[in-house]
N, CA, C and O atoms as a GROMACS GRO file, in nm:
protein
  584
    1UNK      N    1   0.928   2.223   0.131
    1UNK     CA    2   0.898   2.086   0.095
    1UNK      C    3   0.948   2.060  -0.047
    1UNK      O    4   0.945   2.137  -0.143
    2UNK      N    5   0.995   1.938  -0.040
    2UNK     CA    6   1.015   1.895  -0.167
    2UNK      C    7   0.933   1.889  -0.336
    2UNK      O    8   0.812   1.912  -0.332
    3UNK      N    9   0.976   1.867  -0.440
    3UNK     CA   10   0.858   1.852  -0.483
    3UNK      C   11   0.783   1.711  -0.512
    3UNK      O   12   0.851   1.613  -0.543
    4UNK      N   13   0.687   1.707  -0.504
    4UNK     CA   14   0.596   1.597  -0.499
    4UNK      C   15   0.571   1.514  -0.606
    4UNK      O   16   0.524   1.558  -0.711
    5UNK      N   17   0.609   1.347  -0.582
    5UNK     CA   18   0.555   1.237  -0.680
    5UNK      C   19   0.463   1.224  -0.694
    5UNK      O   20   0.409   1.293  -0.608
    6UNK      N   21   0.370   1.162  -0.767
    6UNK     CA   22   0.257   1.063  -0.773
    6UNK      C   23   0.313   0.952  -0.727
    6UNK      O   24   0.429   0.941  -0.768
    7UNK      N   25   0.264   0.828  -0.629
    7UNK     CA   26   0.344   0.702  -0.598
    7UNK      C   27   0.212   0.628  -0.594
    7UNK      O   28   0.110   0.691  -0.564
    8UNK      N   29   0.205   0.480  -0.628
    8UNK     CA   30   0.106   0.390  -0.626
    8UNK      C   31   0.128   0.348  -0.470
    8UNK      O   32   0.234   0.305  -0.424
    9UNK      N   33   0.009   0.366  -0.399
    9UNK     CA   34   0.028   0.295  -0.259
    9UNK      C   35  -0.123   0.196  -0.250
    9UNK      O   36  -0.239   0.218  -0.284
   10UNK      N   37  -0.044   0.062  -0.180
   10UNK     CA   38  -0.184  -0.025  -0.184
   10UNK      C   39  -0.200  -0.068   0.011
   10UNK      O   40  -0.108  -0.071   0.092
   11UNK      N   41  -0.327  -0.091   0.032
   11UNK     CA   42  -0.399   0.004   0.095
   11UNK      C   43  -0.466  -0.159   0.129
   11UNK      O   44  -0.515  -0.222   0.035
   12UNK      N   45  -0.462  -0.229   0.296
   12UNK     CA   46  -0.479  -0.381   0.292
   12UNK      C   47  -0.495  -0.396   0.461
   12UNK      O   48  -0.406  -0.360   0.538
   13UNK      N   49  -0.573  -0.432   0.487
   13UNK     CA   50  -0.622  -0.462   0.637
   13UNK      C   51  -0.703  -0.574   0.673
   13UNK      O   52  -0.817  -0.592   0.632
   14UNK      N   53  -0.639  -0.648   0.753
   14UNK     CA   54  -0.744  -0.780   0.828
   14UNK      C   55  -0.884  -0.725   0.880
   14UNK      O   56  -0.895  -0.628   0.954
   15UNK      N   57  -0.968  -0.785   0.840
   15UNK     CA   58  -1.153  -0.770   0.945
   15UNK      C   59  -1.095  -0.660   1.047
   15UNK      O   60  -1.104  -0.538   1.058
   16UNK      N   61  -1.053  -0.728   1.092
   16UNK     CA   62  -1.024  -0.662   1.295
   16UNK      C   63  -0.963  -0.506   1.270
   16UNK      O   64  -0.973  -0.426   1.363
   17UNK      N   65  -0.904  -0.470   1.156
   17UNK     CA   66  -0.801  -0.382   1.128
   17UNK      C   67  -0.865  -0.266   1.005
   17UNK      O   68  -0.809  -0.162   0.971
   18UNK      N   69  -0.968  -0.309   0.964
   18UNK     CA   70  -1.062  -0.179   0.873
   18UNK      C   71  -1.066  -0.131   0.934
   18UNK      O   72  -0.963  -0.064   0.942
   19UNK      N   73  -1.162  -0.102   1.036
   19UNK     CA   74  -1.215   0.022   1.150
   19UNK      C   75  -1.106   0.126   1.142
   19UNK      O   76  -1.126   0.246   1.122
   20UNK      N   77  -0.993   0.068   1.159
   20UNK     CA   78  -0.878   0.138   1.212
   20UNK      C   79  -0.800   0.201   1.072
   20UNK      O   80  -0.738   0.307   1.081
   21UNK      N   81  -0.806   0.136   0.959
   21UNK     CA   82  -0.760   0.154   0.853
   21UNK      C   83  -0.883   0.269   0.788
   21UNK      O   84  -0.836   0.338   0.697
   22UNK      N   85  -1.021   0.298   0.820
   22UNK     CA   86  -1.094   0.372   0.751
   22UNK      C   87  -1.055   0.474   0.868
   22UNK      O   88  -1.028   0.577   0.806
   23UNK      N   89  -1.038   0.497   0.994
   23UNK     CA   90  -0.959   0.621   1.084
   23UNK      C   91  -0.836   0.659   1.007
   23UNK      O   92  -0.835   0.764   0.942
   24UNK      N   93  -0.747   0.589   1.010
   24UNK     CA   94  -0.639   0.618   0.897
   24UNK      C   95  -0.650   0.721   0.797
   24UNK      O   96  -0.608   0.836   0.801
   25UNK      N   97  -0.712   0.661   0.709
   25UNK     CA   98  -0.741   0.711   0.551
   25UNK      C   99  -0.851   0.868   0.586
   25UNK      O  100  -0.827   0.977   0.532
   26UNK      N  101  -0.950   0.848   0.672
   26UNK     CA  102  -1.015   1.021   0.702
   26UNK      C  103  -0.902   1.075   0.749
   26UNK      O  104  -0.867   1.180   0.694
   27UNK      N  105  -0.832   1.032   0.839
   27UNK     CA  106  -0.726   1.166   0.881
   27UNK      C  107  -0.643   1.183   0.798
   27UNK      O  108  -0.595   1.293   0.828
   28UNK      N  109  -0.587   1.144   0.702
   28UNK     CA  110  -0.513   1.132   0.575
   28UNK      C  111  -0.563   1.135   0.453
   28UNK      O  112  -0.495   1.110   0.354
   29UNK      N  113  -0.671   1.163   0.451
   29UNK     CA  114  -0.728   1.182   0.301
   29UNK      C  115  -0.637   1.282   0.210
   29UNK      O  116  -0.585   1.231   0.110
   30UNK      N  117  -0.616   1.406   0.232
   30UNK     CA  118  -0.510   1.501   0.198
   30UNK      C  119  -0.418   1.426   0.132
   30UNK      O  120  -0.418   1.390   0.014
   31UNK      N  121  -0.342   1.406   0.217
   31UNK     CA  122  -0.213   1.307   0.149
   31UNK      C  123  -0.220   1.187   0.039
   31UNK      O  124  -0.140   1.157  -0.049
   32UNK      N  125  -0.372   1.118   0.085
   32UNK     CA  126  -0.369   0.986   0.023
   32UNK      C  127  -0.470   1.021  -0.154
   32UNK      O  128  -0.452   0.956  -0.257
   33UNK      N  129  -0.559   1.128  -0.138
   33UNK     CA  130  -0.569   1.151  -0.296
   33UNK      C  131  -0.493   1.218  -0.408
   33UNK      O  132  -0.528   1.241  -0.523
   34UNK      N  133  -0.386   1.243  -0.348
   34UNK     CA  134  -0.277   1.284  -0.454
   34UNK      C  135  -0.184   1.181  -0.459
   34UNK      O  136  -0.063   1.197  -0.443
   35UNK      N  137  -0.258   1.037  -0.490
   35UNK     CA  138  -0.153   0.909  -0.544
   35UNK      C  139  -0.236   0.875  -0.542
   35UNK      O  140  -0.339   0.909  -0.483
   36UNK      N  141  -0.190   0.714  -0.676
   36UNK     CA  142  -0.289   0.623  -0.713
   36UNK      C  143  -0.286   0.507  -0.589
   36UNK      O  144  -0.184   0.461  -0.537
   37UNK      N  145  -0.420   0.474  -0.560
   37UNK     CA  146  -0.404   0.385  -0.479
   37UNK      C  147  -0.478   0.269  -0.486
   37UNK      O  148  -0.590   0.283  -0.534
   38UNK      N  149  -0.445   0.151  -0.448
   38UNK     CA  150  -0.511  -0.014  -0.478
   38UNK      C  151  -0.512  -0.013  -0.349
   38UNK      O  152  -0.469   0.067  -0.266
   39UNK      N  153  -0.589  -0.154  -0.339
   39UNK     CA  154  -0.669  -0.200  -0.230
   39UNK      C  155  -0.704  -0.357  -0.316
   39UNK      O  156  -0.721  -0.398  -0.430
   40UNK      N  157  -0.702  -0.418  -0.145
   40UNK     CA  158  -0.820  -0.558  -0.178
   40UNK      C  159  -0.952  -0.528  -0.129
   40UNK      O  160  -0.999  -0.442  -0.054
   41UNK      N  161  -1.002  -0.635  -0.202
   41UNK     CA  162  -1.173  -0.560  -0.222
   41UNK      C  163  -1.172  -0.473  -0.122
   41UNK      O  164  -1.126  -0.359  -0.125
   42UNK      N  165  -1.272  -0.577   0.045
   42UNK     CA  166  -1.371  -0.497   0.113
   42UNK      C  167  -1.274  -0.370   0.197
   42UNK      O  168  -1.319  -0.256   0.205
   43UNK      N  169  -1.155  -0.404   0.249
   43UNK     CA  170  -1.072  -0.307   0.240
   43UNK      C  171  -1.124  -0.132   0.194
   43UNK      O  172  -1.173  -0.041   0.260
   44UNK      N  173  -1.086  -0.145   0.055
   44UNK     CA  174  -1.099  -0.030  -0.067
   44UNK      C  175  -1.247  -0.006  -0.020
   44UNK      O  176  -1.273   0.097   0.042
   45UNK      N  177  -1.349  -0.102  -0.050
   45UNK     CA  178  -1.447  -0.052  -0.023
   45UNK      C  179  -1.531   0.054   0.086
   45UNK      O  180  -1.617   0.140   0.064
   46UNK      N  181  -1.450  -0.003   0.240
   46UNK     CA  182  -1.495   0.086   0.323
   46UNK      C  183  -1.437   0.218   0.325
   46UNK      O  184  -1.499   0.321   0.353
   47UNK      N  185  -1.301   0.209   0.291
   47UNK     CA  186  -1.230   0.351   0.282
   47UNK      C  187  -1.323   0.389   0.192
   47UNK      O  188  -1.379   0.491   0.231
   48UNK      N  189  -1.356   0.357   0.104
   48UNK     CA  190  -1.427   0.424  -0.054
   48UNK      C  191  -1.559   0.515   0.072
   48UNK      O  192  -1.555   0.633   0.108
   49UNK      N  193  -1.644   0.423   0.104
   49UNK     CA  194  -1.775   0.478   0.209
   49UNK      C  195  -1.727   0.561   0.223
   49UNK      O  196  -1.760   0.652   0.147
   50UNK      N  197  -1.598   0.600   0.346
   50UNK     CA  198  -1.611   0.681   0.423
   50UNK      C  199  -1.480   0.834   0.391
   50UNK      O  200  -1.421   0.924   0.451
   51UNK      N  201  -1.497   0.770   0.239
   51UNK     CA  202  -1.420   0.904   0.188
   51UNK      C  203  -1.428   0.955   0.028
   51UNK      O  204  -1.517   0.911  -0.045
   52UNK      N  205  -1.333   1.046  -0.017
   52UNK     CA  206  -1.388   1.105  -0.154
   52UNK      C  207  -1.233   1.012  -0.239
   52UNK      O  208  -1.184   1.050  -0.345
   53UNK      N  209  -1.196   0.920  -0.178
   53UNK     CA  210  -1.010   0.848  -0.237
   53UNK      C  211  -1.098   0.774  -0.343
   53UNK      O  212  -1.215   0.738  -0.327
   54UNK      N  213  -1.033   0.758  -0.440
   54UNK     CA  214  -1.091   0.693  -0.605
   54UNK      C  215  -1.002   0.556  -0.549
   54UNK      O  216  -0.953   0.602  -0.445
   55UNK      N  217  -0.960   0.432  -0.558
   55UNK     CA  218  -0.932   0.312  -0.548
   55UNK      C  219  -0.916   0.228  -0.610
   55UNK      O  220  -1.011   0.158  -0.578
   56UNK      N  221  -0.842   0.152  -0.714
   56UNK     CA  222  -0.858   0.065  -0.763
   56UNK      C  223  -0.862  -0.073  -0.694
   56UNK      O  224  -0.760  -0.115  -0.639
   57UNK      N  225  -0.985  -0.152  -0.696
   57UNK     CA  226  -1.009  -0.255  -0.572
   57UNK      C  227  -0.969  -0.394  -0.667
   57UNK      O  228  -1.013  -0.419  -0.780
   58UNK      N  229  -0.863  -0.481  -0.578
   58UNK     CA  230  -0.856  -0.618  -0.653
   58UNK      C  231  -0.914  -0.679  -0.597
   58UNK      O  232  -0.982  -0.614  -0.517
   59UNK      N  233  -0.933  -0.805  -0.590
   59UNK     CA  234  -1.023  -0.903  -0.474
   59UNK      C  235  -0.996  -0.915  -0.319
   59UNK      O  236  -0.914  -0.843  -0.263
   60UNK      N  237  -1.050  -0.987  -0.272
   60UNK     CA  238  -1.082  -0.981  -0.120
   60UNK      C  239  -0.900  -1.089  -0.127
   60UNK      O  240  -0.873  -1.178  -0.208
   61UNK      N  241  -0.787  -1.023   0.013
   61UNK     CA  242  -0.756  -1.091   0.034
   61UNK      C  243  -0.712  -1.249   0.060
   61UNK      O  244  -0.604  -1.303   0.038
   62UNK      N  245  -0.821  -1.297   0.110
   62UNK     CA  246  -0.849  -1.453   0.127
   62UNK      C  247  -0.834  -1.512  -0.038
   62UNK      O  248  -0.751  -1.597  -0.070
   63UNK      N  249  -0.924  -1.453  -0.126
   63UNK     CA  250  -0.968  -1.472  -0.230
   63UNK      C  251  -0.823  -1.465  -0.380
   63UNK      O  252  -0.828  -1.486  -0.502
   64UNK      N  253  -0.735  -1.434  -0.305
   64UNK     CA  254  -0.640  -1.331  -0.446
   64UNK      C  255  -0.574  -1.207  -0.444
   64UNK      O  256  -0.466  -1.181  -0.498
   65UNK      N  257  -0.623  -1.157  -0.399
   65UNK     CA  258  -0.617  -0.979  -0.370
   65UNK      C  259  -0.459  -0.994  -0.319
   65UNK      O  260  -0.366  -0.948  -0.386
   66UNK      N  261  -0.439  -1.074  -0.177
   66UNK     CA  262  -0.247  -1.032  -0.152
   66UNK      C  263  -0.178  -1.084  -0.275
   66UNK      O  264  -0.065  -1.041  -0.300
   67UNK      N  265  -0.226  -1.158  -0.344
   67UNK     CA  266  -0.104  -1.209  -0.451
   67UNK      C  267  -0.153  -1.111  -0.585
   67UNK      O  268  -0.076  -1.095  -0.680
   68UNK      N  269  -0.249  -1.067  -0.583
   68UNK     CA  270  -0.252  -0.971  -0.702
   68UNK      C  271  -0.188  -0.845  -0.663
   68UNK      O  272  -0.165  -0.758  -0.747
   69UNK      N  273  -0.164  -0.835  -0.564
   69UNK     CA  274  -0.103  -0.700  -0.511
   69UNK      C  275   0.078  -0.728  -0.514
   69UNK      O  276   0.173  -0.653  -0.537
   70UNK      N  277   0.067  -0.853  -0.485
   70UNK     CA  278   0.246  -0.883  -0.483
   70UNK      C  279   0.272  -0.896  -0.591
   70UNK      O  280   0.394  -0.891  -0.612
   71UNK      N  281   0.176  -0.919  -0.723
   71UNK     CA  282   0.256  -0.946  -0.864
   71UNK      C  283   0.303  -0.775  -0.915
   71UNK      O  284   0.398  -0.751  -0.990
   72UNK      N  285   0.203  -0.657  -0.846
   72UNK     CA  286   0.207  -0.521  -0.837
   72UNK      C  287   0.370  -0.495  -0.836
   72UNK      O  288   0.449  -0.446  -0.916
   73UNK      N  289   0.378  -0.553  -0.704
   73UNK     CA  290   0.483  -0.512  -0.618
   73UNK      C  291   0.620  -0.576  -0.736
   73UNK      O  292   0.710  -0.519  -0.798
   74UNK      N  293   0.574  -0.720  -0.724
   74UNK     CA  294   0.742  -0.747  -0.832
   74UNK      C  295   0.756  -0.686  -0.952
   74UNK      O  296   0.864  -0.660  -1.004
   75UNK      N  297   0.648  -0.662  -0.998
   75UNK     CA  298   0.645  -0.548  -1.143
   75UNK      C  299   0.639  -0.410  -1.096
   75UNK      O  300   0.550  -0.336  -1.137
   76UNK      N  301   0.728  -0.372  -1.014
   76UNK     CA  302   0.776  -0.257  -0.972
   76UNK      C  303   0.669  -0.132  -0.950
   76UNK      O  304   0.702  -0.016  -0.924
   77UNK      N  305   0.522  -0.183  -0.966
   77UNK     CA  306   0.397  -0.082  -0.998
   77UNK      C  307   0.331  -0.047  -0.854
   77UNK      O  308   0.221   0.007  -0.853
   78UNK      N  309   0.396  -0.077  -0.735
   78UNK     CA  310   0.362  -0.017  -0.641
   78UNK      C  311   0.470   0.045  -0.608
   78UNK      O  312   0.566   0.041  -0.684
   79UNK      N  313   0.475   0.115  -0.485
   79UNK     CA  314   0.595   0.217  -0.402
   79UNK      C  315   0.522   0.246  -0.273
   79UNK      O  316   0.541   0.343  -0.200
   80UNK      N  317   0.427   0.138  -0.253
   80UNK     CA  318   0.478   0.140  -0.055
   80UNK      C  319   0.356   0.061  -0.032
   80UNK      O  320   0.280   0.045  -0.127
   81UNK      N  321   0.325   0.005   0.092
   81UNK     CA  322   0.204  -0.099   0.111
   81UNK      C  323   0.174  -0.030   0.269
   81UNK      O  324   0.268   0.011   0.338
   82UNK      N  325   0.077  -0.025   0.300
   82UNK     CA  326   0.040  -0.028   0.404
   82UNK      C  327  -0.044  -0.123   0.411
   82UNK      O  328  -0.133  -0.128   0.326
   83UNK      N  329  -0.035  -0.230   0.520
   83UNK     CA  330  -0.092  -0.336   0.554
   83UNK      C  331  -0.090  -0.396   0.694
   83UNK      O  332  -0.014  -0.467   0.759
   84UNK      N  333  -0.240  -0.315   0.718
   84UNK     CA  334  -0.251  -0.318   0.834
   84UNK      C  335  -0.313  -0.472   0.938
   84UNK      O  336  -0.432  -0.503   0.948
   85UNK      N  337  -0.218  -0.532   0.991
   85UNK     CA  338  -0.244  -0.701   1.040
   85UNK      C  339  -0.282  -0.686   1.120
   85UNK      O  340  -0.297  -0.583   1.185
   86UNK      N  341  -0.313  -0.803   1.139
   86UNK     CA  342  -0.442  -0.848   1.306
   86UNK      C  343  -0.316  -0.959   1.337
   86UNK      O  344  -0.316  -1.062   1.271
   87UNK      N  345  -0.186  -0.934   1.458
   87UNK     CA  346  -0.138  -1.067   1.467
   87UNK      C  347  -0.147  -1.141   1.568
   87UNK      O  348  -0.052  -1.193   1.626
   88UNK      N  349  -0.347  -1.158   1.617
   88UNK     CA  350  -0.355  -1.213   1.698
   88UNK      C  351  -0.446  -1.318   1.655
   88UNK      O  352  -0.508  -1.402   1.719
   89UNK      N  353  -0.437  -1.289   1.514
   89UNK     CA  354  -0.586  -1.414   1.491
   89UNK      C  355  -0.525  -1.463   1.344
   89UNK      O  356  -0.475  -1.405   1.248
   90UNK      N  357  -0.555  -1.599   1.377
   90UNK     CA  358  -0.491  -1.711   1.262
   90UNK      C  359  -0.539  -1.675   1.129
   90UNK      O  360  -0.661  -1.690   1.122
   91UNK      N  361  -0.473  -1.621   0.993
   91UNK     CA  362  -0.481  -1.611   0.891
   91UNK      C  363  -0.535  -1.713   0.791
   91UNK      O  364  -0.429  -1.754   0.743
   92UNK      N  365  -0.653  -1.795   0.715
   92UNK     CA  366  -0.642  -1.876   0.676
   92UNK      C  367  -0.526  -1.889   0.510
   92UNK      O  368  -0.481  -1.986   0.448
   93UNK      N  369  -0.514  -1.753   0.493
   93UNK     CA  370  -0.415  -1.740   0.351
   93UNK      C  371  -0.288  -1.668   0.441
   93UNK      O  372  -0.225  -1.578   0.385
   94UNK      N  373  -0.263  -1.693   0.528
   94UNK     CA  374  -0.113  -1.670   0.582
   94UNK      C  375   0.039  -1.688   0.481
   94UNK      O  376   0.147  -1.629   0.492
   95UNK      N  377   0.000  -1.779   0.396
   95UNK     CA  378   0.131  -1.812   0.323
   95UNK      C  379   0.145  -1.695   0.199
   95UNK      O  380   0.253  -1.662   0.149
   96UNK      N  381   0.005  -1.637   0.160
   96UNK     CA  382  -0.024  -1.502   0.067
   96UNK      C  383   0.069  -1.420   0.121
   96UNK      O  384   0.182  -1.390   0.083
   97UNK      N  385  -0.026  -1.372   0.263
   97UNK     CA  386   0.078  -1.204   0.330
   97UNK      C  387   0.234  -1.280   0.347
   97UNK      O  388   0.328  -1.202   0.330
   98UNK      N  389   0.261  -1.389   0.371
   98UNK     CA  390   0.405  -1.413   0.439
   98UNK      C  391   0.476  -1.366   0.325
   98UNK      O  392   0.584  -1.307   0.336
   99UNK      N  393   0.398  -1.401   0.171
   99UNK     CA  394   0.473  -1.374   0.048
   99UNK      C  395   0.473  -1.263  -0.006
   99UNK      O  396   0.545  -1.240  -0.103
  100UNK      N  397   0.375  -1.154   0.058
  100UNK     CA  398   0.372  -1.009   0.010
  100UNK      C  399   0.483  -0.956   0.043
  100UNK      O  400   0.569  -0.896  -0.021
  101UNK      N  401   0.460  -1.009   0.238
  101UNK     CA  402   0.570  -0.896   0.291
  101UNK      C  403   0.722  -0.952   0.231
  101UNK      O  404   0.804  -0.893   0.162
  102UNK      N  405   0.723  -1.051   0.272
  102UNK     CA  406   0.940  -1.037   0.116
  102UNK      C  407   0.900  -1.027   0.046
  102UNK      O  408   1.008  -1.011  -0.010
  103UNK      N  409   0.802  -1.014  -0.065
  103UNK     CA  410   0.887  -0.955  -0.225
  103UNK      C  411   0.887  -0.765  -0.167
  103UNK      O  412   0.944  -0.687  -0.244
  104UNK      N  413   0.818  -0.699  -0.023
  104UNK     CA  414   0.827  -0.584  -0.024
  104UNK      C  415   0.972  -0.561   0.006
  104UNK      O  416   1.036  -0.459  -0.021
  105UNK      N  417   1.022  -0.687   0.075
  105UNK     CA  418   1.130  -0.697   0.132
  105UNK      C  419   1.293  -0.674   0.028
  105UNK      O  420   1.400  -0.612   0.032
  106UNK      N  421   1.182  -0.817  -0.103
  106UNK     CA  422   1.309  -0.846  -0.206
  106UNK      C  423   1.278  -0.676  -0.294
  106UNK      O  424   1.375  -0.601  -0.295
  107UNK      N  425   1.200  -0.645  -0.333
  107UNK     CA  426   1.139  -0.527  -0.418
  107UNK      C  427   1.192  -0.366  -0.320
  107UNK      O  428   1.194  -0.258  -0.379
  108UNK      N  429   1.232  -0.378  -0.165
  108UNK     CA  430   1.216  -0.269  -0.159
  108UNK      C  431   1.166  -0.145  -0.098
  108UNK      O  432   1.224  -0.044  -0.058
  109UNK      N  433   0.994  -0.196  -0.104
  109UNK     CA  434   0.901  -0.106  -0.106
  109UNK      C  435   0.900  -0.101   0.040
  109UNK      O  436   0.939  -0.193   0.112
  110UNK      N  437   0.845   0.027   0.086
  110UNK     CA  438   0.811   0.089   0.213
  110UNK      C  439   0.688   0.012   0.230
  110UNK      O  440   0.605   0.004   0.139
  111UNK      N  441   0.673  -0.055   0.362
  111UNK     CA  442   0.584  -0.132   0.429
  111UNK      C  443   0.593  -0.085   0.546
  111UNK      O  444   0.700  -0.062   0.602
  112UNK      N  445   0.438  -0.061   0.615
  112UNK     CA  446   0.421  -0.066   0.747
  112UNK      C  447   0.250  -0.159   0.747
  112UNK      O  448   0.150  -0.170   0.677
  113UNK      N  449   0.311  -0.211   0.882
  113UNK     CA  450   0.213  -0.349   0.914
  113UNK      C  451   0.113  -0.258   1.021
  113UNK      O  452   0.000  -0.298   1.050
  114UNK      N  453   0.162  -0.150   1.066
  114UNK     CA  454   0.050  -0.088   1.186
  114UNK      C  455   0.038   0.041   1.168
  114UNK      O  456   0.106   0.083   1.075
  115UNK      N  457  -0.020   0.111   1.220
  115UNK     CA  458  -0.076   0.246   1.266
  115UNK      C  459   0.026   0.329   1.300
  115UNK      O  460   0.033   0.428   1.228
  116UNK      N  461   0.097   0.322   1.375
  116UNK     CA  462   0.240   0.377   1.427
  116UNK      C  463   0.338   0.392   1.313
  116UNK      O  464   0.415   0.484   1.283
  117UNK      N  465   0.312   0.264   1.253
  117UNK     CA  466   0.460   0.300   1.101
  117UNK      C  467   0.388   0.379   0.969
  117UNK      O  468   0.425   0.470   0.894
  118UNK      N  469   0.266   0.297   0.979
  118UNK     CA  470   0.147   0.397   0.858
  118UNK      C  471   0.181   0.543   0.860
  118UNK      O  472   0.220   0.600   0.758
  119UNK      N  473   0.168   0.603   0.972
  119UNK     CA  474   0.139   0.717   0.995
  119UNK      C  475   0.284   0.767   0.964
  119UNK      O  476   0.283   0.888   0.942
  120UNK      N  477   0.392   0.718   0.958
  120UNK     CA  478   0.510   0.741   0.949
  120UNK      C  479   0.540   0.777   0.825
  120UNK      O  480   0.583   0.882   0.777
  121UNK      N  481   0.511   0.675   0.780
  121UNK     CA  482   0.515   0.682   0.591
  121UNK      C  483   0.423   0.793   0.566
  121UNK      O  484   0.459   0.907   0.540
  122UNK      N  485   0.278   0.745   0.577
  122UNK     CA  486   0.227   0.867   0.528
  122UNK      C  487   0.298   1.040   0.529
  122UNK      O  488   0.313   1.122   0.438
  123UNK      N  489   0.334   1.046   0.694
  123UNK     CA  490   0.389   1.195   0.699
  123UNK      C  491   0.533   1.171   0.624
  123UNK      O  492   0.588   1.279   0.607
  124UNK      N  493   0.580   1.104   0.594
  124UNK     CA  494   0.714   1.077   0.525
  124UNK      C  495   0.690   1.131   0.360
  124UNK      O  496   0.745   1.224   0.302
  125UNK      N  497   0.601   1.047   0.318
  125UNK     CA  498   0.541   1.090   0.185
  125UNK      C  499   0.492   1.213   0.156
  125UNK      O  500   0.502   1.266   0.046
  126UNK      N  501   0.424   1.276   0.277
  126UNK     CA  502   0.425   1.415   0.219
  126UNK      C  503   0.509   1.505   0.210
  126UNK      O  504   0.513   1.606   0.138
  127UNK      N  505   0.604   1.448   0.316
  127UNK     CA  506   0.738   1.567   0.320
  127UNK      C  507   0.826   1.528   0.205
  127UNK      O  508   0.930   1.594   0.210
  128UNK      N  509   0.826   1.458   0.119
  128UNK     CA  510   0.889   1.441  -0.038
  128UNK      C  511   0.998   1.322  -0.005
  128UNK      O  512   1.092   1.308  -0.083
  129UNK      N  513   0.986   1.236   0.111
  129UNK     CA  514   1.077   1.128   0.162
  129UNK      C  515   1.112   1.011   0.074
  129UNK      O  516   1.221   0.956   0.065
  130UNK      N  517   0.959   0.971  -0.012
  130UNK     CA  518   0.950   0.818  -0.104
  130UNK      C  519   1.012   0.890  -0.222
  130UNK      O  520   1.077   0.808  -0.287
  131UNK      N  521   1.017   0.993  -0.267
  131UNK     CA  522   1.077   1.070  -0.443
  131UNK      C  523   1.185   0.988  -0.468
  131UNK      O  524   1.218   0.984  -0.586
  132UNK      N  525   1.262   0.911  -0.378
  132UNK     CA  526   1.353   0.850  -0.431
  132UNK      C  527   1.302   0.671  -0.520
  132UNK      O  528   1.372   0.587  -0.576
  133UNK      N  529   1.162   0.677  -0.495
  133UNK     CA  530   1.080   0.597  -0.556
  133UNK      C  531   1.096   0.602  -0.718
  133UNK      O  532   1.162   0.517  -0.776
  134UNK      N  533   1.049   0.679  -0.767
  134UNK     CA  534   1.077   0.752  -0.879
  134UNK      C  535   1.219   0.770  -0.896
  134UNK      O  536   1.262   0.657  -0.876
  135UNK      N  537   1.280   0.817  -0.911
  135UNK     CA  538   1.414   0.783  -0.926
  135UNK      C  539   1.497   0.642  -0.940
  135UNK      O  540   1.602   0.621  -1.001
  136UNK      N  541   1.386   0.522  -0.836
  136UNK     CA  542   1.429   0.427  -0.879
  136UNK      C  543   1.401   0.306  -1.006
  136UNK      O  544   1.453   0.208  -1.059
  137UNK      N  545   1.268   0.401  -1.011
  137UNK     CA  546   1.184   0.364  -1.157
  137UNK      C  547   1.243   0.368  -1.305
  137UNK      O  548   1.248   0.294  -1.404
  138UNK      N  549   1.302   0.555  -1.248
  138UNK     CA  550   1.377   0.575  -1.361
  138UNK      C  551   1.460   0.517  -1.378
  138UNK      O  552   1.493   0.518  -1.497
  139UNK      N  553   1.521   0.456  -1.314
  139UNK     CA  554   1.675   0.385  -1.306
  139UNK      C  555   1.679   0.242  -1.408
  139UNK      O  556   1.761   0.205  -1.491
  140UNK      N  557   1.515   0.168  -1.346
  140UNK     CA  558   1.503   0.037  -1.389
  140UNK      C  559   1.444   0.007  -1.578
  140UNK      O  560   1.449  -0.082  -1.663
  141UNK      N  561   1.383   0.169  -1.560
  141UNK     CA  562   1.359   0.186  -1.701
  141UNK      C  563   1.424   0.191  -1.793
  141UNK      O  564   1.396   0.124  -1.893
  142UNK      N  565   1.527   0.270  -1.789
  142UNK     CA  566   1.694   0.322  -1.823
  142UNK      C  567   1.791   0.162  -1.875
  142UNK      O  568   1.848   0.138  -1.982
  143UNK      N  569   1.775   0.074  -1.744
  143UNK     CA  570   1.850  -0.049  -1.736
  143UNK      C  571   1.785  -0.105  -1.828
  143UNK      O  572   1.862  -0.137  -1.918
  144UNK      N  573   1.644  -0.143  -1.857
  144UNK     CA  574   1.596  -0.227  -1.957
  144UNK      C  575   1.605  -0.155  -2.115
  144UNK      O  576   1.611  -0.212  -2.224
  145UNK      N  577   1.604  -0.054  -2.093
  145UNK     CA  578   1.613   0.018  -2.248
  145UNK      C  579   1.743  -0.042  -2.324
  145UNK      O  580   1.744  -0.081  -2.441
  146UNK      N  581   1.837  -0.042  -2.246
  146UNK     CA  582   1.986  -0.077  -2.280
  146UNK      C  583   2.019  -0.178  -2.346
  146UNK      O  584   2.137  -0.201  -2.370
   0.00000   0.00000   0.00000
């Protein structure tokens, strides 16, 4: 295995989609406390219950939380989102996530919207896959020094 980053991953699920997002995070605990990780509130919170992951929690979705997480994202301070959607039930801040997911888009960052791609990334991240994260940090740091 490669050797291993620290990467900021933020950590975001509809009502319908905690349950499934606190299954997530127990079978992945391993992986997920060796990086800093954000969350919107109640999100962070239940993972917090049902595990030993430290969290930094911004507000509840509805409330702020996707756009405090996307200002993350354009200030280059995240490196991957998992955000797990419900896309069967009407969003009342729909125009928030529509704006998370492109700047992950314009920014970059590794996004998965479900369980199937989560799990992807996650095992991706441990096998040293995102390091090119870092590398791109360094890059942008480098460019502004100049």
């Amino acid at each position: 295995m490669t050797e291993e980053k620290k990467l900021s991953i933020a950590l975001i699920a509809h009502d319908k989609k905690k349950k499934d997002f606190v299954k997530l995070a127990v079978s992945y605990e391993e992986i997920l406390k060796k990086h800093t990780l954000y969350s919107t509130g109640t999100t962070g919170q239940r993972i917090m219950e049902a595990t030993d992951l430290a969290i930094h929690r911004f507000k509840s979705g509805p409330l702020g939380g996707d756009q405090q997480i996307g200002a993350y994202v354009s200030d280059n301070k995240i490196d991957m989102v998992i955000f797990l959607r419900d896309p069967l039930t009407a969003q009342p801040h729909e125009p928030d996530i529509s704006a998370l997911l492109r700047l992950c888009d314009v920014y970059e960052i590794p996004l998965a919207t479900n369980l199937g791609s989560a799990e992807l990334l996650l095992r991706g991240l441990d096998a040293g896959f995102l390091n090119w994260r870092a590398v791109a940090k360094e890059t942008e740091r480098k460019s502004i020094d100049i």
